[in-house]
C-alpha positions as a Markdown table, in Angstrom:
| # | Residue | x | y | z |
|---|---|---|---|---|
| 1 | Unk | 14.6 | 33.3 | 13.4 |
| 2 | Unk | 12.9 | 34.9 | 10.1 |
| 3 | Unk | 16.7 | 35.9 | 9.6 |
| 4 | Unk | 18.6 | 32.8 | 10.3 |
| 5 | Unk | 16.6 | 31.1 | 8.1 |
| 6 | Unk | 17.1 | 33.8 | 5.1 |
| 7 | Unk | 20.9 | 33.1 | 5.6 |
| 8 | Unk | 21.4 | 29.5 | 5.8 |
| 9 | Unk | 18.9 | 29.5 | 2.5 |
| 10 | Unk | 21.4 | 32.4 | 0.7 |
| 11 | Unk | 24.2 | 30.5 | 2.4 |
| 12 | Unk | 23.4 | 27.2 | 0.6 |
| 13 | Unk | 22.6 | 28.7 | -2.6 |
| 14 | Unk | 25.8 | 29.9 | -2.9 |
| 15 | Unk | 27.6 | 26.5 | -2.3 |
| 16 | Unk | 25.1 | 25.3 | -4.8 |
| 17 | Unk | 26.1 | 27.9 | -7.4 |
| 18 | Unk | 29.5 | 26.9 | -6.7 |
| 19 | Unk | 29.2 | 23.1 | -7.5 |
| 20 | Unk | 27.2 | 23.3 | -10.0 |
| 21 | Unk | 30.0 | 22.8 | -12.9 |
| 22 | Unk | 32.2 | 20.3 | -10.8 |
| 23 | Unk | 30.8 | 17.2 | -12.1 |
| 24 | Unk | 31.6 | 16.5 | -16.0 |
| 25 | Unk | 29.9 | 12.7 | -15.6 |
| 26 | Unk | 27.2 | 12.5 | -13.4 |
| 27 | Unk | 25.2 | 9.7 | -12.4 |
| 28 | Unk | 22.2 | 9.1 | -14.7 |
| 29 | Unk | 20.1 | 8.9 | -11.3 |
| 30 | Unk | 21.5 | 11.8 | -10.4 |
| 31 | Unk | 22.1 | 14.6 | -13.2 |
| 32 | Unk | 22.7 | 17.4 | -10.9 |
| 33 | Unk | 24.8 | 15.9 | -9.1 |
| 34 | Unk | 27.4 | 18.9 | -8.5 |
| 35 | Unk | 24.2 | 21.0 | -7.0 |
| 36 | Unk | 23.5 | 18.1 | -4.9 |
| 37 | Unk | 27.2 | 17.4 | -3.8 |
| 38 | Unk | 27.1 | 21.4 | -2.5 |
| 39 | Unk | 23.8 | 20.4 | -0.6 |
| 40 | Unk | 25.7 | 17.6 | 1.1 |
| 41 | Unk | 28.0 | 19.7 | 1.9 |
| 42 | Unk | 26.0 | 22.0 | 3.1 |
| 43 | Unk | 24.0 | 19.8 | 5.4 |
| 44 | Unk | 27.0 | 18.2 | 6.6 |
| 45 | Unk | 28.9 | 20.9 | 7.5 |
| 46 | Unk | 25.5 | 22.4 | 9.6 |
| 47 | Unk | 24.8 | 18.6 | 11.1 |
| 48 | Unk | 28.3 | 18.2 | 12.7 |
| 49 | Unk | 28.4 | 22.0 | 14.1 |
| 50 | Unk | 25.0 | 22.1 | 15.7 |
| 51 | Unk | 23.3 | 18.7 | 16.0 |
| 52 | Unk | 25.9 | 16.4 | 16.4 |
| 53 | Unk | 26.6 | 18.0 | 19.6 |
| 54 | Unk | 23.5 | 18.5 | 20.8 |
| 55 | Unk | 22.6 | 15.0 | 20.4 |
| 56 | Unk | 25.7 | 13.8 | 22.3 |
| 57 | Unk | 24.4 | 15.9 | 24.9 |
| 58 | Unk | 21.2 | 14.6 | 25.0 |
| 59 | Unk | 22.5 | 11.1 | 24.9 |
| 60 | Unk | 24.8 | 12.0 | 27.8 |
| 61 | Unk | 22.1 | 13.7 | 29.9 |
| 62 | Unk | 19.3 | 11.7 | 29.5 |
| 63 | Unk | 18.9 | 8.1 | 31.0 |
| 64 | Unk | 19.0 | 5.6 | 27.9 |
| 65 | Unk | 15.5 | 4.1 | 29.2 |
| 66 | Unk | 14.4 | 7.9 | 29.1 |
| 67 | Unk | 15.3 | 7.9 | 26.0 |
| 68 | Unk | 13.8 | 4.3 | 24.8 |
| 69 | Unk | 10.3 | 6.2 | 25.9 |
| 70 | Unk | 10.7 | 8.9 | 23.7 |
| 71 | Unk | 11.6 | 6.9 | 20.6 |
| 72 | Unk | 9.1 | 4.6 | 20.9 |
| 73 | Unk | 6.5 | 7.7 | 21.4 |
| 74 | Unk | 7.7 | 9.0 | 18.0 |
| 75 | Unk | 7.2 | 5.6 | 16.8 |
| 76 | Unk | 3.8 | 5.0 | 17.6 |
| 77 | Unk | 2.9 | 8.3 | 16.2 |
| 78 | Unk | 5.2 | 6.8 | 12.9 |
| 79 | Unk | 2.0 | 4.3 | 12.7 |
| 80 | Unk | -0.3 | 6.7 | 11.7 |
| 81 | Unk | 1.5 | 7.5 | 8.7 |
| 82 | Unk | 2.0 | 3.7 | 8.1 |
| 83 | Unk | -2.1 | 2.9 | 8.3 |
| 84 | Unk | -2.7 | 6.0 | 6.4 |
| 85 | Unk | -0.5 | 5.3 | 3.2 |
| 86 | Unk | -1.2 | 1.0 | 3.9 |
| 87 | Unk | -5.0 | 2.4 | 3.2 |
| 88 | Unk | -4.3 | 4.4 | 0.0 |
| 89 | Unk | -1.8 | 1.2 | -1.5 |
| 90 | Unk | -4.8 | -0.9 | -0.5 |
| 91 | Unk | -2.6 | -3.2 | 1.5 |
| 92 | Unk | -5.5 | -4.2 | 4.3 |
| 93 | Unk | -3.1 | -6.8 | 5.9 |
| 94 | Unk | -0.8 | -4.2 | 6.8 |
| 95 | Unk | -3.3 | -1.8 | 7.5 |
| 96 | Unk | -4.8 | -4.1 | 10.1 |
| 97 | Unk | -1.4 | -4.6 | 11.9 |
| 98 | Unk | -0.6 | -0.7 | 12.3 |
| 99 | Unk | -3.9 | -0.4 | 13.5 |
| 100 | Unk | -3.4 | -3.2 | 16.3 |
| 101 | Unk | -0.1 | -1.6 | 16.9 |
| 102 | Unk | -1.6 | 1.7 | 17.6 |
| 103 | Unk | -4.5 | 0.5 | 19.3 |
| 104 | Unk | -2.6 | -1.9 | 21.6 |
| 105 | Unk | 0.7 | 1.1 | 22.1 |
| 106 | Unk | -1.5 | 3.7 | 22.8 |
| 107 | Unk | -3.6 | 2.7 | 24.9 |
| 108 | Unk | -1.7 | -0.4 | 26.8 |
| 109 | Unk | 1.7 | 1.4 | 26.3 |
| 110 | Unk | 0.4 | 4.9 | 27.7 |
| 111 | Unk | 0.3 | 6.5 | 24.5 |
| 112 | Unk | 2.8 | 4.7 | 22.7 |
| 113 | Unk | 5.8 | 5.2 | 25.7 |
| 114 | Unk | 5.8 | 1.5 | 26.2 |
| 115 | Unk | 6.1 | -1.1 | 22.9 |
| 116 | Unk | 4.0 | -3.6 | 23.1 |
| 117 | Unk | 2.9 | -4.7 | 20.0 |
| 118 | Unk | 6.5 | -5.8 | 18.4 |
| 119 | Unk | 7.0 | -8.4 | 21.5 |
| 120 | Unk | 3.4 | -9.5 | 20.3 |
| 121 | Unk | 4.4 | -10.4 | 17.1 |
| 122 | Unk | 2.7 | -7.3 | 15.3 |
| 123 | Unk | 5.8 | -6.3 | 12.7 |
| 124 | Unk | 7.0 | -2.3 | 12.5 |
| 125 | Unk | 6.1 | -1.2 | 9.1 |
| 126 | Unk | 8.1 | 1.9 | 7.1 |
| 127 | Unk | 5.4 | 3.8 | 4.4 |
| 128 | Unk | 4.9 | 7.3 | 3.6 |
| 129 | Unk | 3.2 | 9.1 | 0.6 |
| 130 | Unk | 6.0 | 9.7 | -1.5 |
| 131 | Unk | 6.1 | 5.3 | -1.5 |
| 132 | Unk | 2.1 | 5.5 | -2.0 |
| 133 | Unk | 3.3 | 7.9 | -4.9 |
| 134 | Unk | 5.7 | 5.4 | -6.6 |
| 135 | Unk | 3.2 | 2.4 | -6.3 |
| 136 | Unk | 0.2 | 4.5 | -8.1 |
| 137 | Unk | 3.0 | 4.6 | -10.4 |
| 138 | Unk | 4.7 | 8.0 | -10.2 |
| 139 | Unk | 8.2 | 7.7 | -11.6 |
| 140 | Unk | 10.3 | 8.7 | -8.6 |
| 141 | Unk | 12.7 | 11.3 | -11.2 |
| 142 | Unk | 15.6 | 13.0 | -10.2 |
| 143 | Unk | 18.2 | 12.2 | -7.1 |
| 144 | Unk | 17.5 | 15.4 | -5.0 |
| 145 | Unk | 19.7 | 16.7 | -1.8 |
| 146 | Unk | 17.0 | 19.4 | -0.2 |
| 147 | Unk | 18.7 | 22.1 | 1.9 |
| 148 | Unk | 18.2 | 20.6 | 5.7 |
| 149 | Unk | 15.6 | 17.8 | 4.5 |
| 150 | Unk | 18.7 | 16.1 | 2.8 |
| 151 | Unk | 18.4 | 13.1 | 0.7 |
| 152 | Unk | 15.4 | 13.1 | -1.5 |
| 153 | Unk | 13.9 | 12.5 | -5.0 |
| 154 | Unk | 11.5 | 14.7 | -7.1 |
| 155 | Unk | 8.9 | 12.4 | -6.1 |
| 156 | Unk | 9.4 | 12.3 | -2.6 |
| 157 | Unk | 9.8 | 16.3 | -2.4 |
| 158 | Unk | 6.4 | 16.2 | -3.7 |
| 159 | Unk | 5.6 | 13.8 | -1.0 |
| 160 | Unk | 6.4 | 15.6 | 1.8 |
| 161 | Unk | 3.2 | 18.0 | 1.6 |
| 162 | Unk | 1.1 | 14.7 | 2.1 |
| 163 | Unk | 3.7 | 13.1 | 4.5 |
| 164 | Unk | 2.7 | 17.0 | 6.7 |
| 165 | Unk | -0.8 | 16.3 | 6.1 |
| 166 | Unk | -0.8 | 12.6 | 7.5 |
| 167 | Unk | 1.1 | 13.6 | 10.4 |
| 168 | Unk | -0.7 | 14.0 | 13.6 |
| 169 | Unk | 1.5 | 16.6 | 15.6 |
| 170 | Unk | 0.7 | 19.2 | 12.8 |
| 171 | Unk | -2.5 | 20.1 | 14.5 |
| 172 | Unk | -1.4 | 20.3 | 18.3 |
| 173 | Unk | -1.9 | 23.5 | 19.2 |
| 174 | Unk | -0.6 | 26.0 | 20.7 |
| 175 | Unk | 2.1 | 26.0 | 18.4 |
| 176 | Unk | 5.1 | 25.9 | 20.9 |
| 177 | Unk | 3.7 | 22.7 | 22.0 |
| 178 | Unk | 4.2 | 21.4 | 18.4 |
| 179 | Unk | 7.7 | 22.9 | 17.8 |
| 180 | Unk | 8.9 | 21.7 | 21.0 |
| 181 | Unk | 7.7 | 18.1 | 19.9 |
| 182 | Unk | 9.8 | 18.7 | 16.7 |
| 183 | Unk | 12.5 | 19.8 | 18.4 |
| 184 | Unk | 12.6 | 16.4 | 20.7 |
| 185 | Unk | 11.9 | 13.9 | 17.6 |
| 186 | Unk | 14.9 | 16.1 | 15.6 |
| 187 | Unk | 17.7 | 15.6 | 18.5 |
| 188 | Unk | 16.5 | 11.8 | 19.8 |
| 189 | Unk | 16.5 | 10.6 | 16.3 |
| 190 | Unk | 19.8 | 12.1 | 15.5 |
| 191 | Unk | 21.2 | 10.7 | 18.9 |
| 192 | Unk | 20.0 | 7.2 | 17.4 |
| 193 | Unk | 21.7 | 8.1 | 14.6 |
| 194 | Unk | 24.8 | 8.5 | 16.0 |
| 195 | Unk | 27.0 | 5.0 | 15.5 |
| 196 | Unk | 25.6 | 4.6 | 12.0 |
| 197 | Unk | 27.3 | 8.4 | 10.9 |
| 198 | Unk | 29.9 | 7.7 | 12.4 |
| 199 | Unk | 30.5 | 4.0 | 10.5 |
| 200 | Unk | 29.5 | 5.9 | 7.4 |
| 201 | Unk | 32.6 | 7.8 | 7.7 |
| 202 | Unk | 34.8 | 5.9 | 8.8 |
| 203 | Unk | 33.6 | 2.9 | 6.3 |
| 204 | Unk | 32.6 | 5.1 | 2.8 |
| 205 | Unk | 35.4 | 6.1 | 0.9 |
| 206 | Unk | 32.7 | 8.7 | -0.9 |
| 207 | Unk | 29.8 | 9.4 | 2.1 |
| 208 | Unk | 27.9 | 11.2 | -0.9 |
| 209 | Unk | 28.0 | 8.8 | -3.2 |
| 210 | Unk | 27.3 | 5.8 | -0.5 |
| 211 | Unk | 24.5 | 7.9 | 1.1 |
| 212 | Unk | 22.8 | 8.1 | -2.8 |
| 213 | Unk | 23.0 | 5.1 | -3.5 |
| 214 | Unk | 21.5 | 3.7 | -0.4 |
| 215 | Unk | 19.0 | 5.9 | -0.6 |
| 216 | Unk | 17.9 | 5.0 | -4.2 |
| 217 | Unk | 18.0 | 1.6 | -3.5 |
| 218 | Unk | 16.0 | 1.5 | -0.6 |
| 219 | Unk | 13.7 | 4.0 | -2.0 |
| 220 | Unk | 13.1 | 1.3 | -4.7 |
| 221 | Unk | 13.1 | -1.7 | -2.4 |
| 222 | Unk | 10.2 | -0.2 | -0.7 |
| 223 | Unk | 8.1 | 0.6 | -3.3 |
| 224 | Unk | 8.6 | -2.5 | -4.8 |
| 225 | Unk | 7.6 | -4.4 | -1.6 |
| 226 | Unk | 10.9 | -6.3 | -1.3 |
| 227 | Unk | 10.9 | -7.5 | -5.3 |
| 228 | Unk | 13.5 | -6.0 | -7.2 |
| 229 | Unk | 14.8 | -7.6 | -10.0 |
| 230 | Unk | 18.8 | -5.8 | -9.4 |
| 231 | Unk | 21.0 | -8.7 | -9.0 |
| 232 | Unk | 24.1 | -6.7 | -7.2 |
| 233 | Unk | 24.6 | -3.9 | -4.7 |
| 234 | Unk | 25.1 | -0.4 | -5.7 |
| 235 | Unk | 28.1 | 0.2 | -6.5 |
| 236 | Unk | 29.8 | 2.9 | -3.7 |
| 237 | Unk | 33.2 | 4.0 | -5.7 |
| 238 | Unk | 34.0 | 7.2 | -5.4 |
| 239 | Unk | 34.1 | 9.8 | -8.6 |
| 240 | Unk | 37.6 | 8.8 | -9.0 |
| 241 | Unk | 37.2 | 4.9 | -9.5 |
| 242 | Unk | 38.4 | 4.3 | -5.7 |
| 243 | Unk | 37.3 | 0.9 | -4.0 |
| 244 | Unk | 34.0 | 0.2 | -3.1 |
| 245 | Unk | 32.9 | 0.7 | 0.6 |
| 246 | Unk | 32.6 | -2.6 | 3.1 |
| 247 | Unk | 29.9 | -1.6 | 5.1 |
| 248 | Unk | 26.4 | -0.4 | 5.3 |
| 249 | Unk | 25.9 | 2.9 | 7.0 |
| 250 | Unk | 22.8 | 3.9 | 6.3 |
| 251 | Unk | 19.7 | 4.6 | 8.7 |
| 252 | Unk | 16.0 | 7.9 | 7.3 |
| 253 | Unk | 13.2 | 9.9 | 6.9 |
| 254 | Unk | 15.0 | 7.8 | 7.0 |
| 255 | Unk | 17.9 | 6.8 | 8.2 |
| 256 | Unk | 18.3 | 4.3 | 6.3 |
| 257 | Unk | 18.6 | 0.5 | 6.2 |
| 258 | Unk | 19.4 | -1.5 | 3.0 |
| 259 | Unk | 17.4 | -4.1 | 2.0 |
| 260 | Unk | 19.5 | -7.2 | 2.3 |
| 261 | Unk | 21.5 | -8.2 | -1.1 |
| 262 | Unk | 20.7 | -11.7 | -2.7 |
| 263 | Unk | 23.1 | -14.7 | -3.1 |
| 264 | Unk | 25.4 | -15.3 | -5.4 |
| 265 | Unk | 23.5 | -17.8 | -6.9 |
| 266 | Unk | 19.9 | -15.4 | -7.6 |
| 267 | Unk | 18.1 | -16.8 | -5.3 |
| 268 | Unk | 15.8 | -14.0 | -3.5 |
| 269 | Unk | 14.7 | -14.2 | 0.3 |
| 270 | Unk | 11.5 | -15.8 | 1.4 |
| 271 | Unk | 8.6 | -13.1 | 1.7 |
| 272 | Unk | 6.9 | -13.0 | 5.0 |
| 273 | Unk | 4.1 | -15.4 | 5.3 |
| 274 | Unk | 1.7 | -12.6 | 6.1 |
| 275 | Unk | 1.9 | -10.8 | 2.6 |
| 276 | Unk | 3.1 | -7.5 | 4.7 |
| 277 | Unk | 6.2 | -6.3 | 4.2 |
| 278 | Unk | 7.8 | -5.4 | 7.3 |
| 279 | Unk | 10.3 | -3.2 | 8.5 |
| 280 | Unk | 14.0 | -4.4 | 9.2 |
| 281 | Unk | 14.9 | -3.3 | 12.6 |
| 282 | Unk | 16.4 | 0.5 | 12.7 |
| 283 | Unk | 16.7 | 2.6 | 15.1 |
| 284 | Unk | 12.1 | 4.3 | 15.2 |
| 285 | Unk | 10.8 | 7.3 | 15.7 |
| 286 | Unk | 12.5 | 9.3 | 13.0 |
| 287 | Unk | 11.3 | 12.1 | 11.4 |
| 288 | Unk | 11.6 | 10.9 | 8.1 |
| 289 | Unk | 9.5 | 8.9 | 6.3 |
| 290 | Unk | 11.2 | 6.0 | 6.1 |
| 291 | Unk | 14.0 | 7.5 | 8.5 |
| 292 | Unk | 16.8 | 9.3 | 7.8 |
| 293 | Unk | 20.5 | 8.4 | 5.9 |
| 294 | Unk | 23.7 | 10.5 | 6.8 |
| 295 | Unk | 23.6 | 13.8 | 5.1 |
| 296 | Unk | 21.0 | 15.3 | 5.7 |
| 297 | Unk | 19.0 | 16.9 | 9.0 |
| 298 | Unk | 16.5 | 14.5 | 10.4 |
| 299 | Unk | 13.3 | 17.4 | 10.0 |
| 300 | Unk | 11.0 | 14.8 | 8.0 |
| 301 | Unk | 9.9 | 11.9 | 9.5 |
């Protein structure tokens, strides 16, 4: 294992050394763009090979209400992370709903197999520490592909050691209990994934480019709380001034969904009445915080 791990680390620093010098204009977001490209690549290449097969077996073997069980376990455990970071941003509204959704999955839901709470009106929230980061006021810095992780920023690297902290399932022991647990969250929420990779490809005429941009922009639409004051959509051209894309892709942690873009005429959506900002519907359970976008390996939540 020790070994496997040593070579797909050597393995990607090489495609990294080799893009390094490919980009002569890079994105100001993203100034290392031609290491990140490599990453992509990288992650990509090791996605379609070994998940993306092992999640179209899963899907095919396993009964889709199965299936609905296990995500919406993965979910409920999601709502720890969500109370824990709605605590630190001091949003008590929100804090109060993931801890009725946990209370009321848990224990009425048989540990959070059944999803109660959402029919009850209780909305699905989407935090993790590298958001609680950006809203103490940590600039989120540089566009970052992370062997594996994928998408990512230099904020939300640094984010990931709280993120492991928060999360629950890094104290079951023994420890095969806990990898096995990773092991089902990794393949359910790629097999979730699934349709949205494959509109990504067939939709983005640049899958890296798209896949940044939608990850920037909801990165910032969630640590914002739904105010952003960017009147267009990113733009999704490709390095050599190709179209834009026509279609949102994006899933993560997460997947990842866009927040919606505003009329023509300025005017911004409605907040909910409650003051919380909730979740647009994706597909739960993912390991990545805020679920996972094509690109990367679904190993965060």
């Amino acid at each position: 294992m020790t070994s496997f791990r040593t070579s797909a680390v050597l393995a990607a620093g090489a495609l990294a050394l080799a893009g390094c010098a490919t980009v002569t204009n890079p994105n100001p977001a993203d100034p290392i763009e031609g290491f990140n490209r490599s990453m992509y690549k990288f992650n990509d290449t090791l996605d379609k090979a070994v998940l993306v097969p092992v999640a179209k077996g899963y899907r095919f073997t396993v009964p889709e209400p199965a299936r609905d069980m296990v995500t919406n376990f993965f979910s409920n455990v999601g709502d720890v992370y969500n109370l824990a970071n709605n605590l630190l941003q001091l949003q008590i509204t929100a804090a109060a709903q993931d801890l009725m959704r946990l209370t009321i999955n848990t224990f009425f839901g048989v540990g959070g197999l059944f999803d109660f709470a959402t029919p009850a009106g209780l909305p699905k929230h989407s935090q993790d520490f590298g958001v609680t980061l950006g809203k103490w006021g940590l600039p989120d810095g540089p566009y970052l592909v992370l062997p594996l992780l994928g998408p990512s920023t230099v904020r939300d690297s640094v984010g990931m050691a709280g993120n492991m902290f928060i999360d629950p399932t890094s104290y079951i022991k023994p420890d095969w209990i806990r990898y096995s647990l990773y092991g089902v969250r990794l393949v359910n929420t790629r097999a979730n994934l699934l349709d949205a990779s494959n509109l990504l490809e067939a939709a983005a005429l640049d899958p890296y480019s798209f896949t940044r941009d939608a990850y920037l922009a909801r990165r910032k639409y969630l640590v914002n709380g739904g105010a952003t004051s960017d009147t267009s959509l990113p733009n999704y051209e490709d390095e050599d001034g190709a179209g834009a894309a026509g279609a949102a892709a994006a899933g993560g942690a997460g997947a990842q969904p866009m927040p919606a873009a505003k009329p023509a005429s300025g005017a911004s959506a409605p907040a909910p009445a409650s003051g919380a900002q909730a979740e647009p519907d994706a597909p739960q359970g993912s390991p990545v915080p805020g679920k996972m976008v094509p690109g990367g390996l679904p190993f965060r939540r």
